[in-house]
C-alpha positions in Angstrom: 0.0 0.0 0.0 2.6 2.5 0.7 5.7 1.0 -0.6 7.3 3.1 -3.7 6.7 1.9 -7.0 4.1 -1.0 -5.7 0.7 -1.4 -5.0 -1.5 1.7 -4.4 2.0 3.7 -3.8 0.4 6.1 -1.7 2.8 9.3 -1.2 0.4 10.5 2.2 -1.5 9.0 4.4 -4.1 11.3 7.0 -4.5 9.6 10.1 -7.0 11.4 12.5 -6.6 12.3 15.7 -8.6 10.5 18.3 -11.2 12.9 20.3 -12.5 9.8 22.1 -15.9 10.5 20.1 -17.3 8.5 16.8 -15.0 8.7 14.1 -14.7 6.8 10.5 -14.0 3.9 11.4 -15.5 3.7 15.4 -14.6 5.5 18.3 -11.5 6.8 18.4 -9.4 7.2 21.7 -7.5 10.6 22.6 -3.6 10.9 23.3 -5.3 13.1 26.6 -8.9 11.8 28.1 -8.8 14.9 30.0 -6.3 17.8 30.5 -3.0 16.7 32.1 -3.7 13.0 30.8 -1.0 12.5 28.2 -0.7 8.7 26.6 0.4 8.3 23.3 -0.4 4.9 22.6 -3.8 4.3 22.2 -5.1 4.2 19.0 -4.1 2.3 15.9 -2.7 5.3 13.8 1.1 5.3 15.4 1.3 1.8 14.2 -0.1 2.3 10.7 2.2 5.9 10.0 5.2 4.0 11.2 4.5 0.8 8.8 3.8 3.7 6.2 6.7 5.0 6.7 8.9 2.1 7.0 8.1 0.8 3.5 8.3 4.7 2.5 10.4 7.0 4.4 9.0 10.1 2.3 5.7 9.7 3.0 4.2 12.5 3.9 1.7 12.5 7.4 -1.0 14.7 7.7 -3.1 14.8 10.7 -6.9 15.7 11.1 -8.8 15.9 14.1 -12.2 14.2 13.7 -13.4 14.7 16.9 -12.6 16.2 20.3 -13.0 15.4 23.7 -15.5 17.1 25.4 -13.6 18.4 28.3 -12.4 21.3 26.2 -15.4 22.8 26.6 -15.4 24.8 29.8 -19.5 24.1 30.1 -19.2 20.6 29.6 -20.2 18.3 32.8 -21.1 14.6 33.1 -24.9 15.9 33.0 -24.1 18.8 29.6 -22.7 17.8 26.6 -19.7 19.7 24.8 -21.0 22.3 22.5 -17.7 24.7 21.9 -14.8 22.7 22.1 -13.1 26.1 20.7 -14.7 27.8 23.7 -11.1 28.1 24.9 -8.8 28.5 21.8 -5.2 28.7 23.4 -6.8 25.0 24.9 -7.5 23.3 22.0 -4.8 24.2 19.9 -2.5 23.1 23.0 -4.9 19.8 22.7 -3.6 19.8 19.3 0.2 20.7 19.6 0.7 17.8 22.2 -0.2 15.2 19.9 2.4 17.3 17.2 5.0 16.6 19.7 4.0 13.2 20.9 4.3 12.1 17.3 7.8 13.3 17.3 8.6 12.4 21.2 7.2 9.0 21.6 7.1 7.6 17.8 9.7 9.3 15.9 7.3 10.6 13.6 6.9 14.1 12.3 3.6 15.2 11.2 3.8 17.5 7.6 0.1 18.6 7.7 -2.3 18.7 10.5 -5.9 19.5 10.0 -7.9 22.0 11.3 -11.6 19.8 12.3 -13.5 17.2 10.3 -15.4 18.7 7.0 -15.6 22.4 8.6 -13.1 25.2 9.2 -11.9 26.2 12.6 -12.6 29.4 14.1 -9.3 31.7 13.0 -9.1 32.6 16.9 -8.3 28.6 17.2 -6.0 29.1 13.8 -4.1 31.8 15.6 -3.8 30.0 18.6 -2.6 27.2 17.3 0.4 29.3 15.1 1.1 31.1 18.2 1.4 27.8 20.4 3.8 26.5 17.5 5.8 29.4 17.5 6.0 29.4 20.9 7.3 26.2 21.2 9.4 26.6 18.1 11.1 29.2 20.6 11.4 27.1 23.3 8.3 28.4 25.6 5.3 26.8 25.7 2.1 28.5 26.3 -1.3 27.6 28.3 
């Protein structure tokens, strides 16, 4: 499927990123169940980009969030499902950003394109958010 020259040949492959919700292909679990909670092994997708790019080093990995947990929504409670999980943007696009460097950190695996939500466009306060956390961390800082 992903080797060079064979098969389907694939030169990407978009993995999506847990949000412990319904996905494609059944629920998906997060790298963080709620905020502090980093793991990243769950899921099936480190696997399947690592066999990717095994049999293809240049592959290219592009990331999508599908879903997201609902504890990024500051209203959210066992009794009030999430509505806004952009509510918070510096919070989500952190959400995002530690499964960037978990990639990289735990797997080896750098990401080339990540997503901004399944089939709609984030809010640009969450796009801005997310540059700035990158930036930040680029830097050497990290931010909330």
């Amino acid at each position: 499927m992903f080797k060079p020259n064979e098969g389907l040949n694939l030169q990407m492959l978009k993995v999506e990123l847990g949000g412990d919700t319904d996905a494609t292909e059944g629920a998906e679990p997060s790298h963080m169940h709620y905020k502090g909670d980093e793991n990243y092994n769950r899921g099936y997708e480190w696997w399947l980009m690592k066999e990717a790019k095994a049999r293809n080093p240049d592959i290219k990995l592009y990331g999508l969030p599908w879903g997201w947990p609902g504890w990024l929504d500051p209203k959210s409670s066992p009794d009030a499902a999430a509505t806004d999980v952009f509510a918070d943007p510096a919070l989500t696009a952190n959400y995002t950003l530690a499964w960037l460097r978990g990639a990289k950190r735990e797997h080896g695996l750098t990401i080339d394109y990540i997503g901004q939500g399944n089939e709609r466009d984030a809010p640009k306060t969450y796009n801005e958010a997310l540059r700035a956390a990158g930036a930040a961390s680029e830097a050497g800082g990290e931010r909330r």
